[in-house]
VOGU-3710 file (C-alpha; in Angstrom, 3 decimals, decimal comma):
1> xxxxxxxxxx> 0,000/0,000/0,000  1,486/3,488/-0,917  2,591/5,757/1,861  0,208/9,082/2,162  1,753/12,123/0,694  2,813/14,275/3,254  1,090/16,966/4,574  2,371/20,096/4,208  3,604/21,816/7,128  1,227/24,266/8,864
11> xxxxxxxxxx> 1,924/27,916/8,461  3,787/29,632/11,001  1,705/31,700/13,194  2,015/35,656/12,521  4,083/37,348/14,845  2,137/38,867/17,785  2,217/42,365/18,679  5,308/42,510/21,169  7,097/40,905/19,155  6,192/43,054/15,944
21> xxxxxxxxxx> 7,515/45,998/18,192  11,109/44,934/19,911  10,649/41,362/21,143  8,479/39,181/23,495  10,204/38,751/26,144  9,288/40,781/29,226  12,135/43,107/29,551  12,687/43,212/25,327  11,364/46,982/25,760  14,312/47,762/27,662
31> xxxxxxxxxx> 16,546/48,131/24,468  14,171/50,617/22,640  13,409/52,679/25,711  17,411/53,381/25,636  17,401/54,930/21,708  17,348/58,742/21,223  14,111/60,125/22,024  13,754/61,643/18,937  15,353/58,367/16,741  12,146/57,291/14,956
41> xxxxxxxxxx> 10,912/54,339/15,622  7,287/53,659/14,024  4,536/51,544/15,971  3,754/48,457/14,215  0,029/47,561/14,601  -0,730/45,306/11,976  0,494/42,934/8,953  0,056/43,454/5,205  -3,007/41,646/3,999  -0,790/40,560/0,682
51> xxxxxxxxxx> 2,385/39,891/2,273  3,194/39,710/5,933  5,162/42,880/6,266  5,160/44,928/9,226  2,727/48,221/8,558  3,435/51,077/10,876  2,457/54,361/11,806  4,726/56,750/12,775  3,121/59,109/15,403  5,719/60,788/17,132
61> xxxxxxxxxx> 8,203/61,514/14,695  6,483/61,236/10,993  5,046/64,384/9,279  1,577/63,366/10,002  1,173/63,699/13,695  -2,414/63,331/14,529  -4,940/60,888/13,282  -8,847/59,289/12,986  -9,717/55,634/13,724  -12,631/54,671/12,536
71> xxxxxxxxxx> -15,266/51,390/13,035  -17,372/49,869/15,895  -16,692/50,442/19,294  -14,581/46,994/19,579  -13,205/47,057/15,960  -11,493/50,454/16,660  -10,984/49,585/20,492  -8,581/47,001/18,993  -6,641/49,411/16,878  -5,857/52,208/19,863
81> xxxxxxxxxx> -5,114/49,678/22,084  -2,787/47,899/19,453  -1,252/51,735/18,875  -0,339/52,377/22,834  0,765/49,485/23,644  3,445/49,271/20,981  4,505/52,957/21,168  5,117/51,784/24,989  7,415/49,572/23,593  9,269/51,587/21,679
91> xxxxxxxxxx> 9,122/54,629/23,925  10,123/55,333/27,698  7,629/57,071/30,119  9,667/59,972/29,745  9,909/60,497/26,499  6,030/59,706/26,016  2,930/60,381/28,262  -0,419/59,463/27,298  -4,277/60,942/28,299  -7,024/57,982/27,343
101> xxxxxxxxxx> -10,725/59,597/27,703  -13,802/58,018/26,393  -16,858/60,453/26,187  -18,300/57,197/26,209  -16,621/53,712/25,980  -12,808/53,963/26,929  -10,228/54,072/23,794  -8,024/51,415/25,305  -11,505/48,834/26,085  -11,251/46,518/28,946
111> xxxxxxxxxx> -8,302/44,174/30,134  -5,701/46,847/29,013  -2,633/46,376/30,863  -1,821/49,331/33,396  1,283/50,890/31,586  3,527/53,820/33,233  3,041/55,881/30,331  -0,506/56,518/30,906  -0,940/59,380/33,014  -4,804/60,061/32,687
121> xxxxxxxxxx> -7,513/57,641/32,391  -11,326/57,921/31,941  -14,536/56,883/30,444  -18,264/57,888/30,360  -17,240/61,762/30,069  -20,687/62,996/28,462  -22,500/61,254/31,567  -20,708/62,768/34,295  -19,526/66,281/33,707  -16,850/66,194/36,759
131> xxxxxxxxxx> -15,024/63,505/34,699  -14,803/65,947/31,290  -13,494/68,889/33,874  -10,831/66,647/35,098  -9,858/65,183/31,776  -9,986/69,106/30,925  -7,767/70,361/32,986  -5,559/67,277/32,526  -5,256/68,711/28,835  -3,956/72,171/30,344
141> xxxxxxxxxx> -2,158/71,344/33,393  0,151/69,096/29,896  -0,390/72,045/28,252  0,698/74,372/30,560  4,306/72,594/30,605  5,068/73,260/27,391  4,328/76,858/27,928  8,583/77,449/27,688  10,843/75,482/25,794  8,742/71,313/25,453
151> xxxxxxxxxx> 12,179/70,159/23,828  12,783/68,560/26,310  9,211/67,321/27,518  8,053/63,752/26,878  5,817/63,706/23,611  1,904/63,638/24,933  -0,367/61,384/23,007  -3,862/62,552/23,605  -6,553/59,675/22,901  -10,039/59,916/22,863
161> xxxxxxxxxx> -13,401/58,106/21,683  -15,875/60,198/21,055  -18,158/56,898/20,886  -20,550/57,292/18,106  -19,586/60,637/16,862  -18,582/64,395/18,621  -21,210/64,870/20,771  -23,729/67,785/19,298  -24,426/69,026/23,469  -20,611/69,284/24,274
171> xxxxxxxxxx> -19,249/71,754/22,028  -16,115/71,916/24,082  -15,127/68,672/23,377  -14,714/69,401/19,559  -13,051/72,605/20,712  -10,428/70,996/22,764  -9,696/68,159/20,288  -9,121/71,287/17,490  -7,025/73,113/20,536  -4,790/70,289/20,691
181> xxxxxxxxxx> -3,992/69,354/17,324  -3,515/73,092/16,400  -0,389/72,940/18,122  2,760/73,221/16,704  5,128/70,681/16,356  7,731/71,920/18,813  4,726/71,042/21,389  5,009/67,697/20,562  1,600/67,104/20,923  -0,140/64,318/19,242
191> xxxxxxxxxx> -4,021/63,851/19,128  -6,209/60,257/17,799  -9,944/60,427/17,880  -11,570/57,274/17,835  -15,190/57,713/16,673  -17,827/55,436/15,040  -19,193/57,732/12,292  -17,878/61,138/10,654  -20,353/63,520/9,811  -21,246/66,219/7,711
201> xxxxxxxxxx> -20,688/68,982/9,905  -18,774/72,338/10,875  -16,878/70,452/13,995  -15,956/67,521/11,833  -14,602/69,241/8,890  -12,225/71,609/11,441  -10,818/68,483/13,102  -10,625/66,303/9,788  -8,457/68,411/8,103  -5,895/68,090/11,485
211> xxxxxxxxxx> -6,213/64,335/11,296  -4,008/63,779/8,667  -3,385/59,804/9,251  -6,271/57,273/9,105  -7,134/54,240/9,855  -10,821/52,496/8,937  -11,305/49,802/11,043  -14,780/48,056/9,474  -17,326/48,768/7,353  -18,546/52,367/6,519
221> xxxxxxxxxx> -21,330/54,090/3,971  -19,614/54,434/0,434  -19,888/58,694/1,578  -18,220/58,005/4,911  -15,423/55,690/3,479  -14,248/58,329/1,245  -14,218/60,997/3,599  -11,965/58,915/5,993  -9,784/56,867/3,024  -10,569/59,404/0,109
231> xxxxxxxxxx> -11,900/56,215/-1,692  -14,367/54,017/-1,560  -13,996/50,422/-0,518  -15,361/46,645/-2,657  -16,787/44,174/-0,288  -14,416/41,843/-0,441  -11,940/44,343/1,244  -13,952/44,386/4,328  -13,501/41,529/6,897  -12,853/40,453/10,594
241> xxxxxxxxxx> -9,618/42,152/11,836  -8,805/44,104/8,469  -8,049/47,436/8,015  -7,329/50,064/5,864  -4,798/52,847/6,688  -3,296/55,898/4,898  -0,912/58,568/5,647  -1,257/62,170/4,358  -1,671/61,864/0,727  -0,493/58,426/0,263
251> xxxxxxxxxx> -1,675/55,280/-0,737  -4,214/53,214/0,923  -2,664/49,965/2,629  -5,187/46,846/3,489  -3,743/45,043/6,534  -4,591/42,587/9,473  -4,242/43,787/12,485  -1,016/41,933/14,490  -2,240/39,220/16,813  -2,595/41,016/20,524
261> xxxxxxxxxx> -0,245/38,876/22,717  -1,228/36,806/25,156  -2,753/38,411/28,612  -0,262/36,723/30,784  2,615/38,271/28,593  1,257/41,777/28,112  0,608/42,025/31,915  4,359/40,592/32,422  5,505/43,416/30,137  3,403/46,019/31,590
271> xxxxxxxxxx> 4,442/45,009/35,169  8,099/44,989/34,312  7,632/48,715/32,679  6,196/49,728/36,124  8,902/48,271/38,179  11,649/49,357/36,124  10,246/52,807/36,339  9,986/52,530/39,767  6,065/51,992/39,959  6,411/48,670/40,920
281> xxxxxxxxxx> 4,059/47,956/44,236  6,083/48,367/47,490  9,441/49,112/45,901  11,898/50,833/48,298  14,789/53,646/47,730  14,671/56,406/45,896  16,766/55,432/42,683  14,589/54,676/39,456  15,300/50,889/37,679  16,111/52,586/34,644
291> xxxxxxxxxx> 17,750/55,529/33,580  18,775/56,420/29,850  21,361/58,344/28,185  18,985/61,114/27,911  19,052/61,687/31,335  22,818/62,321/31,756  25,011/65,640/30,864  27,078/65,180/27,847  30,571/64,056/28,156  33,602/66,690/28,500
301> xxxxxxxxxx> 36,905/65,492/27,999  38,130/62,560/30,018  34,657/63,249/32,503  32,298/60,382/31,266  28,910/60,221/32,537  27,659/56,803/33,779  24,118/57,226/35,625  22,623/58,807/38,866  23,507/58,040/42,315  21,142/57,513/45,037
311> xxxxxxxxxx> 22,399/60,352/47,533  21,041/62,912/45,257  19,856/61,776/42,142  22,355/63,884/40,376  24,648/62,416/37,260  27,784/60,398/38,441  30,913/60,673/35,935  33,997/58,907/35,452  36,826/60,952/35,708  39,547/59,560/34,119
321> xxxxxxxxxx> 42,134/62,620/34,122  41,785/62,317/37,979  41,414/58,375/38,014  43,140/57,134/34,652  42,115/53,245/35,391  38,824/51,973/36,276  37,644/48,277/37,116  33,905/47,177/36,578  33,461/43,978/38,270  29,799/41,978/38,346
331> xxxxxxxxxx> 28,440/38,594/37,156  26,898/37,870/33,888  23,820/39,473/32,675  23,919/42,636/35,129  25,372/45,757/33,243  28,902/45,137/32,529  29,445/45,668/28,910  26,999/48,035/28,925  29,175/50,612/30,998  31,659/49,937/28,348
341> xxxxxxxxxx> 29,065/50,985/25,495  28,770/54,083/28,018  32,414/54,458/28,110  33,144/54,150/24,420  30,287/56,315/23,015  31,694/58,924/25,440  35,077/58,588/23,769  33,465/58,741/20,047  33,803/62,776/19,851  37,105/62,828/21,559
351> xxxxxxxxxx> 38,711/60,002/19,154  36,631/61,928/16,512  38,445/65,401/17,071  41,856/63,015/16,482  42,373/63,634/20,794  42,089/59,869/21,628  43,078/56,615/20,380  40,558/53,386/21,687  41,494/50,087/21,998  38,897/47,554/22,264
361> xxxxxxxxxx> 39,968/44,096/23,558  36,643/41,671/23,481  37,230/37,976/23,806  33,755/37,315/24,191  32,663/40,063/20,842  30,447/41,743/22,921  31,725/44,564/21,563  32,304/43,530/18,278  29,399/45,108/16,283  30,003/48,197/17,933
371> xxxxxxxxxx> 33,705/48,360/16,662  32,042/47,324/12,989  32,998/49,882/10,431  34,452/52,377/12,992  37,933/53,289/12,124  38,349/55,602/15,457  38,699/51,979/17,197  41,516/49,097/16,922  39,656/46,272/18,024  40,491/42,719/18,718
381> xxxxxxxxxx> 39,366/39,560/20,030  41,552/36,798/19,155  44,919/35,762/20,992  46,857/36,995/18,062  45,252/40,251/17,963  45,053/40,963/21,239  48,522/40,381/21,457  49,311/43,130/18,506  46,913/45,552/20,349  48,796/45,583/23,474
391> xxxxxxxxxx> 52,118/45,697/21,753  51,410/48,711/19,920  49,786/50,352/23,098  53,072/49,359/24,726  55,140/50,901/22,014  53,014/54,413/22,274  53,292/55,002/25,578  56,979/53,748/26,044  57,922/56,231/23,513  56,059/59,288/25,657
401> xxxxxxxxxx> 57,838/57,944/28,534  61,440/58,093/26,364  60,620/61,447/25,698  59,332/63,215/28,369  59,304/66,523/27,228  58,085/66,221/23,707  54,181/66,795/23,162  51,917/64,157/24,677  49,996/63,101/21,501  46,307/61,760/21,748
411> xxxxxxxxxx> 44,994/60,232/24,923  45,095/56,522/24,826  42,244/54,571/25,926  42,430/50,714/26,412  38,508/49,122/27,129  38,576/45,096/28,001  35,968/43,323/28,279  35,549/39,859/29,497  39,165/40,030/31,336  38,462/37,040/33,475
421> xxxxxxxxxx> 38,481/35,286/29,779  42,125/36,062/28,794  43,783/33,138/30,519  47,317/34,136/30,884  46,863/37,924/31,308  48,087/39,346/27,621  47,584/42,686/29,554  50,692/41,956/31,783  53,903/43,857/29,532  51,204/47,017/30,643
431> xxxxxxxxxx> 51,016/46,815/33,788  53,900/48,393/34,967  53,056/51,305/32,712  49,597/51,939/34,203  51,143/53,618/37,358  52,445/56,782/35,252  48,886/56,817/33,252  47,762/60,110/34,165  51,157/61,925/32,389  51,383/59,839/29,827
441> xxxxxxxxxx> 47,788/59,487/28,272  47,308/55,877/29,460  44,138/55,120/30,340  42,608/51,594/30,872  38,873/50,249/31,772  38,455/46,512/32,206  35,337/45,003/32,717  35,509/41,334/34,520  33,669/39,001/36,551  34,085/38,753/40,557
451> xxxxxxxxxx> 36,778/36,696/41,927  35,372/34,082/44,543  36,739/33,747/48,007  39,060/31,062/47,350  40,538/32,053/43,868  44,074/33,742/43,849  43,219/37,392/42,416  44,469/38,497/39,176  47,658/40,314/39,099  45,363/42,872/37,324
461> xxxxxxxxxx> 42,987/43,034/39,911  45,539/43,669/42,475  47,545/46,437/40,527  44,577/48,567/40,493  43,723/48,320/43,770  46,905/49,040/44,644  46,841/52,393/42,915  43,448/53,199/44,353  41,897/53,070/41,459  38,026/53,606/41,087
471> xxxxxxxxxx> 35,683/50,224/41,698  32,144/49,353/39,704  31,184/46,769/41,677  28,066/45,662/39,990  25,328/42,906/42,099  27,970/40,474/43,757  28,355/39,531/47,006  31,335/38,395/49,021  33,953/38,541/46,190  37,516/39,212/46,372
481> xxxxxxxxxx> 37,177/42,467/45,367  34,207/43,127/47,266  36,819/42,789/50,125  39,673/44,819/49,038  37,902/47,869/48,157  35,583/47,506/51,558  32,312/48,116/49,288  29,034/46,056/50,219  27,042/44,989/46,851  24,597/46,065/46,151
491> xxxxxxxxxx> 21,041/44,799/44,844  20,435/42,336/42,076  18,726/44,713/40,105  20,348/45,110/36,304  22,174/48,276/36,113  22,707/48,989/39,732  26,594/49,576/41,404  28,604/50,841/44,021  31,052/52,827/42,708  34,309/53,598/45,249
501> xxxxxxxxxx> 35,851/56,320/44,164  38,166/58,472/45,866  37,570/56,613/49,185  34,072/57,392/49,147  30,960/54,828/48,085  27,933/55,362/46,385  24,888/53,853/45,011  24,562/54,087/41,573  22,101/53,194/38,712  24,093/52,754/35,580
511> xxxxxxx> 22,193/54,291/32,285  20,965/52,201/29,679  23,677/52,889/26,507  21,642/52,857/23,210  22,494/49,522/21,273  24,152/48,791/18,143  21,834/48,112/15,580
//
């Protein structure tokens, strides 16, 4: 008897929403929270209907800024709630704040996971006047801090149903919405009205010609579907979770709308927003789980900022014209490179202006795809090359220190990663170099794991502390170096460190550097 053909396999499920947006995983968010504020990074809300591929709107930093969703109350539910949640994901609570009002049903529907972004939430507003004052004021008291200069304000993302259509009996409503989107773009203000119909009236044509992007979620009169898509739609382009978007001017796009992941894994990566923000029920101290780049002072000279401390929630810097060497010491998983991506984007201008030259020593290629294509860095990984690195940083500085009184040349910075990886420390024809650093331009940060009780510490290890040099002792207790520099770990929370410096300790969260694409 013949064998059965095969079946074919079964199509791979679409890609949910989370993952559509930076990744599934309940801290994925964290790398797209640490990106430039302003870097644009569209929300993806649904699939092509033809294809598969990702279709995006672009509210915060696209040339449309405020737009018109369209459809029954759960078709366009699904869309706003598909739109916040992945600008969440791109977007840290303080470079995004959102206001969700319903005059009726909520924008966001039910079972919406509590983000931090969210700032103001109501529904029912044309039933209980108190609510529409306080959603009012809301509006102005945003407003009102962007009275100066809002460059550096979060955007504000203003979101509200106006259920069936703008009310006729709240006039003010219409007026606000019109308020809002009349604002320029330095205000970064960004308004979406969800609504079931559009009308043919005075307050509709006012706010239609300020909602520039569109999305028709549904089934609409032939009259209706032009005035949202400027076309008209066949049947057989309406169906369960379609939808039809445009931009500006441009085309219409027919698309599915991206699975919405599952409950248990958008309440994960809502709770994990809140408690790296710091809105986590019953968290203690007074230092935030995450700060970014954006929060820091730029860099001047050898002065490289590296996060906030706890003492006073003021920027902490590495200084390395007063402390040439610094050691960053942790387990897996907790920060280290990361300070090195701090350390090395700080040294980008200097090496830039031709005052610095960076070595990058990576066994483990951490590192490696931010040395890609960068000719301001000599990197290496292998034996061999790591080898030739410290050579020619040995030949540098050996001719400064021949030649005392001839011009210094370019600082020279050497940033190791992984030095617990090494073996045989190829580091070694440097150390006895590193104690003249500060007059000869020699300027090392090594990043390693902690040396248990029991291990003999690394010659490294020991030269530094010997010279007093500056400790980031990242979420290890009851290491070697723990010991020799007196400092008490601190939390196992990703980013945070005691740094002693200058014989003094502090906590310290370490910012998020932006990652290599």
């Amino acid at each position: 008897m013949p064998a059965p053909d095969p079946q074919p396999p079964a199509p791979a499920a679409p890609p949910d929403l989370l993952t559509l947006n930076g990744g599934a995983e309940p801290d994925a968010f964290l790398d797209q929270w640490a990106r430039p504020r302003d870097e644009p990074r569209p929300a993806a809300i649904a699939l092509a209907a033809d294809g598969g591929d990702a279709v995006a709107l672009d509210v915060l930093a696209g040339a449309d800024r405020h737009g018109l969703v369209v459809g029954g109350t759960a078709e366009r539910q699904e869309v706003v709630r598909r739109l916040v949640l992945a600008l969440a994901a791109r977007h840290a609570p303080h470079h995004l704040r959102v206001l969700a009002a319903g005059v009726g049903e909520h924008p966001l529907g039910e079972g919406f996971p509590p983000l931090p972004h969210v700032a103001f939430s109501e529904e029912e507003m044309l039933g209980f006047p108190e609510r529409l004052e306080r959603f009012a004021a809301a509006v102005t008291d945003e407003l009102d801090r962007r009275a100066g200069d809002a460059a550096d304000r979060p955007a504000l993302l203003v979101v509200v149903d106006v259920s069936l259509t703008l009310p006729a009996g709240r006039r003010e409503v219409a007026d606000l919405l019109v308020r809002l989107a009349q604002r320029g773009r330095g205000d970064r203000v960004h308004v979406v009205v969800a609504a079931g119909s559009v009308e043919s009236s005075a307050a509709w044509s006012r706010l239609l010609a300020l909602l520039t992007w569109r999305v028709l979620a549904g089934a609409l009169p032939p009259r209706e579907t032009r005035t949202v898509l400027g076309r008209t739609l066949a049947p057989s382009d309406v169906g369960e979770g379609v939808v039809h978007l445009r931009a500006g001017s441009g085309p219409v796009a027919r698309a599915r709308l991206a699975p919405w992941p599952p409950p248990a894994a958008a309440e994960a990566v809502a709770r994990e927003m809140r408690r790296v923000t710091g809105q986590a029920p019953g968290e203690a101290g007074g230092l935030p789980r995450l700060v970014t780049t954006d929060a820091l002072p730029a860099a001047s000279g050898n002065r490289i900022p590296i996060g906030i401390d706890e003492e006073r929630l003021a920027p902490v810097r590495l200084d390395l014209a007063l402390d040439p060497h610094v050691l960053v010491v942790g387990p897996p998983g907790i920060g280290r490179t990361n300070v090195l991506r701090l350390v090395l984007a700080s040294l980008a201008g200097t090496a830039a202006a031709g005052r610095a030259l960076v070595f990058v020593i990576d066994p483990g290629g951490a590192l490696a795809a931010l040395a890609d294509g960068d000719d301001r860095i000599v990197y290496g990984g292998s034996p061999e090359r790591v080898a030739e690195i410290v050579a020619e940083v040995r030949r540098i500085v050996r001719e400064r220190l021949a030649a005392p009184n001839a011009p210094g040349g370019p600082g020279v910075y050497v940033v190791v990663d992984d030095h617990d990886l090494l073996g045989d420390d190829p580091l070694t024809p440097l150390h006895s170099l590193l104690g003249s650093g500060a007059e000869l331009g020699l300027h090392l940060v090594a990043a390693r794991r902690s040396t248990e009780g029991g291990e003999v510490p690394d010659p490294l290890v020991l030269k530094l502390h010997e010279m007093e040099s500056p400790l980031l002792l990242m979420a290890y207790g009851h290491g070697v170096e723990e010991a020799l520099w007196g400092a008490a770990a601190p939390e196992r929370v990703k980013g945070r460190a005691v740094l002693v410096q200058n014989h003094r300790t502090r906590t310290v969260q370490v910012a998020l550097a932006p990652r290599t694409r």
